[in-house]
C-alpha positions as MATLAB code, in Angstrom:
seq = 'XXXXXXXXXXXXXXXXXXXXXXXXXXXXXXXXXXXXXXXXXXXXXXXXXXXXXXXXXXXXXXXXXXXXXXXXXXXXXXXXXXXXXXXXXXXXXXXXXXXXXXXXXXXXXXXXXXXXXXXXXXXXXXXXXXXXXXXXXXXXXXXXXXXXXXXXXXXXXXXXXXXXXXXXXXXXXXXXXXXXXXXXXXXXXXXXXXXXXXXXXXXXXXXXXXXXXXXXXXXXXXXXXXXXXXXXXXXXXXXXXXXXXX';
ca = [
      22.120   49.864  -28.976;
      25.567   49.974  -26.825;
      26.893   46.350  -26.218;
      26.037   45.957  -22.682;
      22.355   46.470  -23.532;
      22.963   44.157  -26.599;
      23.976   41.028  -24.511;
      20.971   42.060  -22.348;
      18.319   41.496  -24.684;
      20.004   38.555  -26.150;
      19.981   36.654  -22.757;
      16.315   37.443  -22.416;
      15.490   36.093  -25.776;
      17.500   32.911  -25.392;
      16.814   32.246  -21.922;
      20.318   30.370  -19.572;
      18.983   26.781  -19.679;
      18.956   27.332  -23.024;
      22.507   27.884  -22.616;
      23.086   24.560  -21.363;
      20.743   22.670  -23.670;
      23.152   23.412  -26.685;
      25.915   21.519  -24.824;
      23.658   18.192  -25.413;
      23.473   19.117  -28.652;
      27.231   19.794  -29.184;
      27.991   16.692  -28.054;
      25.791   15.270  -30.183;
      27.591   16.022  -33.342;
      29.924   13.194  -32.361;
      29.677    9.724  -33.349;
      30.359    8.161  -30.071;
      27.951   10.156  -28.349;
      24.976    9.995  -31.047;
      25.577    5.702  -30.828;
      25.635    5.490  -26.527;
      22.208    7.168  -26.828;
      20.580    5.495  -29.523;
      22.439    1.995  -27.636;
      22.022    3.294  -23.801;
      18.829    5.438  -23.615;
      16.140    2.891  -23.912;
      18.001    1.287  -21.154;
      18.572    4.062  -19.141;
      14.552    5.076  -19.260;
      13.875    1.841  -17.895;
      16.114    1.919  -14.823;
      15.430    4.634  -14.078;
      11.525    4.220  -14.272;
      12.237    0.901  -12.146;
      14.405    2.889   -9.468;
      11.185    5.718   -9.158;
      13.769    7.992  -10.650;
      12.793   10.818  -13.296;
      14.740   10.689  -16.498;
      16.785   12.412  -17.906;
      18.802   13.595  -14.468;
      19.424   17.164  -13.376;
      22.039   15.882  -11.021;
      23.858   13.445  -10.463;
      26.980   12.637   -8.238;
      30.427    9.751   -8.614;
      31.622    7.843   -5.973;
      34.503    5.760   -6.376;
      35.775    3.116   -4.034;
      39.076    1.875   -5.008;
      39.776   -1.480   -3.588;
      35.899   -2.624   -4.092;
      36.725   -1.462   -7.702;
      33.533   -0.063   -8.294;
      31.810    3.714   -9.469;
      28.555    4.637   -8.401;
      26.098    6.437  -10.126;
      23.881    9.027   -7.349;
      21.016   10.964   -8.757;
      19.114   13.597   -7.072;
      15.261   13.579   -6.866;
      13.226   15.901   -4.657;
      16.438   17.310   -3.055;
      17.603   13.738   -1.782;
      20.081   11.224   -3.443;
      19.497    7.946   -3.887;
      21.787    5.186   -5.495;
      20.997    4.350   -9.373;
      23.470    1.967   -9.986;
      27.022    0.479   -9.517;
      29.392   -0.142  -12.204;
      32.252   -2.314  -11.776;
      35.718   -1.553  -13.373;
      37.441   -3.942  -16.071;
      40.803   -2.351  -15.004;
      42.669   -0.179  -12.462;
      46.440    0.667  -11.395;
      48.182    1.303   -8.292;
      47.238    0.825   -5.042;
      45.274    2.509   -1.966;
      46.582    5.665   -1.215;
      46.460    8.866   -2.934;
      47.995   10.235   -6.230;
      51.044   12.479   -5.482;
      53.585   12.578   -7.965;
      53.430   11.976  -12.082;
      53.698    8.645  -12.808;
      53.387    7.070   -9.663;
      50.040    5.235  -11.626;
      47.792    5.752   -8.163;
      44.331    6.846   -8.916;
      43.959   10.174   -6.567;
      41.914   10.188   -3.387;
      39.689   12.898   -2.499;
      36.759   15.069   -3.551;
      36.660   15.940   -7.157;
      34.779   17.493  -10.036;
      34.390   16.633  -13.956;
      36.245   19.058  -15.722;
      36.054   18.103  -19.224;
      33.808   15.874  -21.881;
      35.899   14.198  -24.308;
      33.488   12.755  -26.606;
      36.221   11.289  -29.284;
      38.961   10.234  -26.698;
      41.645    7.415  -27.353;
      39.562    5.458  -24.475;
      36.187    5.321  -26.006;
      34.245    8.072  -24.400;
      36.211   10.295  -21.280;
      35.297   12.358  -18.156;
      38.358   14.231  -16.899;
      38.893   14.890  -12.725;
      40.383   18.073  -12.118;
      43.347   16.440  -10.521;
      45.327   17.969   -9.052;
      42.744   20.058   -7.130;
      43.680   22.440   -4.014;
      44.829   19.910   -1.802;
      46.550   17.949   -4.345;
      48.768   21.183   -5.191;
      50.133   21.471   -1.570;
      50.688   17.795   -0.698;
      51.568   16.617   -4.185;
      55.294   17.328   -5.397;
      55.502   20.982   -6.400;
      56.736   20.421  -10.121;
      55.472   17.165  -11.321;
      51.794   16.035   -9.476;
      50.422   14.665  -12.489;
      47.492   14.927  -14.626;
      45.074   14.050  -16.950;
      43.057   11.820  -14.382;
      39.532   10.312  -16.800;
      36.812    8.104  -16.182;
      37.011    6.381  -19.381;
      36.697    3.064  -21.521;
      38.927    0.996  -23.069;
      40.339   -1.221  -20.426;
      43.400    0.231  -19.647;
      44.273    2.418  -17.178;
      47.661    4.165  -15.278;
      45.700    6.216  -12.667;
      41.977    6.240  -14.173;
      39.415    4.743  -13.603;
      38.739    2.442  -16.440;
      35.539    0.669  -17.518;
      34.358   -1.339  -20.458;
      33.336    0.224  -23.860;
      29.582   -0.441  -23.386;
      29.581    1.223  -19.400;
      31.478    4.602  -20.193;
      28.643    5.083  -22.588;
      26.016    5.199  -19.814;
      28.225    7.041  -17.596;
      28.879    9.401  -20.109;
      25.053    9.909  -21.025;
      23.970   10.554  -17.725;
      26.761   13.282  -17.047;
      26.196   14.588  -20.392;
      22.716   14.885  -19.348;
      23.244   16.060  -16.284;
      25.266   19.325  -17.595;
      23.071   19.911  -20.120;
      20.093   20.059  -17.380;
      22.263   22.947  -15.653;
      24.305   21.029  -13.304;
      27.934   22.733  -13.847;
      29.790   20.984  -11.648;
      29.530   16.835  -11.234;
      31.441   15.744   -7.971;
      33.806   13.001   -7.868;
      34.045   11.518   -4.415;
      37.403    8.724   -4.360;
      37.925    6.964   -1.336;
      40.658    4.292   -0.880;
      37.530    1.573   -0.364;
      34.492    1.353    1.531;
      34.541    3.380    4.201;
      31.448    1.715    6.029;
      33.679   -1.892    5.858;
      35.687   -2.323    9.177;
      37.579   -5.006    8.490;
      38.675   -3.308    5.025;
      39.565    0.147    6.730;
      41.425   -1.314    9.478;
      43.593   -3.608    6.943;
      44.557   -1.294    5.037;
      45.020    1.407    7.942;
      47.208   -1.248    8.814;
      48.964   -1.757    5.869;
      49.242    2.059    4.866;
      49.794    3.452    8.797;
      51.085    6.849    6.931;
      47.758    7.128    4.999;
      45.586    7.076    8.244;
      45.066   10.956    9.079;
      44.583   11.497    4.990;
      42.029    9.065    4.918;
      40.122   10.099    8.364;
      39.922   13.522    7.005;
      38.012   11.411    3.938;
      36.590    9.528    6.367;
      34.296   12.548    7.737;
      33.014   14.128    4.427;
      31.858   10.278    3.836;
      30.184    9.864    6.706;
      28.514   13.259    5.670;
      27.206   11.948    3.170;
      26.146    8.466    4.987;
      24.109    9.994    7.658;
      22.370   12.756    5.307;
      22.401   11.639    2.170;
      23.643   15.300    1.127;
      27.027   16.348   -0.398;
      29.402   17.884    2.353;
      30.595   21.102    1.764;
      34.962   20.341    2.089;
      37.351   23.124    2.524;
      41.214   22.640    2.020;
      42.815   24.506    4.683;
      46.885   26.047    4.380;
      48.241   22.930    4.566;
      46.075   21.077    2.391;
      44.203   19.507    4.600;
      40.520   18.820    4.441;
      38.077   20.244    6.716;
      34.392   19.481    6.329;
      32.408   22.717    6.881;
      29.331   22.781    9.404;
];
């Protein structure tokens, strides 16, 4: 049997959710991970019974308000998404604005992916951002944008977002759950604050004047997601900009 026809017949005897599957159990083999689910998945059941929501998640979606401090958990059921919970940071760095040089200790601003599980990080349990993404790398400085941007625990932070100890390990469940039910990529949505708050957006608009056209084009992938309660499709244009696709 040639190669190509090998790899065929092993795919249809270990079918591709399969494939996905054995990252749960990968992570599993670490000590963190094995101790948030036996401490976290009671728990999560629950909530997630309470909220009508079916457990474990196929999908779920982060959105991070800065100046509220707080990361939401979204989870998708019957192709809509509906809020499962909030969880408040124990720490955070810079201020609103976006991340655009090494340390400059902002917290980036835009729409994001997890890029990497770091089940035996410094910082408890960590979800890396993959900062700096296409818009970062043209409005960000050339040689030194920065990096290594986690959701993590520990309670310290210089441009993460940081939680407690005892949260990480239900965010980190759920996303670990969440890839190994086939979702490949988890989006990150960071917004300088609440976008729906008036009187926060036109403080800081007002205290940040430069930041205003960055944060409108935020502003419309947001309200995207207000009014339809589905993830916008963004684009980054030539110049970085971006552009929320019809």
């Amino acid at each position: 049997m040639n190669p190509c026809s090998l790899l065929l017949f092993s795919l249809l005897l270990f079918p591709l959710e399969n494939v996905a599957q054995t990252f749960l159990k990968d992570q599993l083999r670490y000590s963190r991970v094995r101790e948030a689910k036996a401490d976290k998945e009671d728990l999560l059941k629950k909530e997630f019974k309470e909220k009508g929501l079916s457990y474990p998640p196929k999908e779920i979606f982060l959105r991070i308000f800065k100046v509220e401090e707080q990361l939401e958990v979204w989870v998708k059921e019957d192709n809509n998404w509906h809020l499962f919970k909030a969880y408040e940071y124990c720490y955070a760095s810079g201020h609103p604005g976006p991340k655009r040089i090494q340390g400059d200790a902002q917290v980036p601003e835009g729409f994001y992916y997890i890029d990497r599980f770091n089940p035996s990080s410094s910082y408890h349990l960590s979800l890396g951002i993959n900062y700096p993404n296409a818009s970062d790398k043209k409005l960000s400085d050339p040689k030194k944008p920065g990096g290594d941007i986690f959701i993590h625990g520990n309670c310290v932070s210089i441009g993460c977002v940081a939680v407690t100890d005892d949260l990480i390990k239900e965010i980190y469940l759920l996303a670990t759950q969440a890839k190994s039910n086939g979702q490949s990529k988890i989006p990150v949505h960071i917004f300088p604050f609440d976008m729906d708050n008036f009187i926060t957006k036109k403080y800081y608009q007002y205290q940040y004047p430069e930041q205003k056209p960055f944060w409108e084009q935020l502003e419309k992938g947001f309200c995207y997601f207000e009014d339809y309660k589905a993830l916008p499709k963004m684009k980054v244009n030539a110049n970085g900009v971006y552009e929320l696709v019809d």
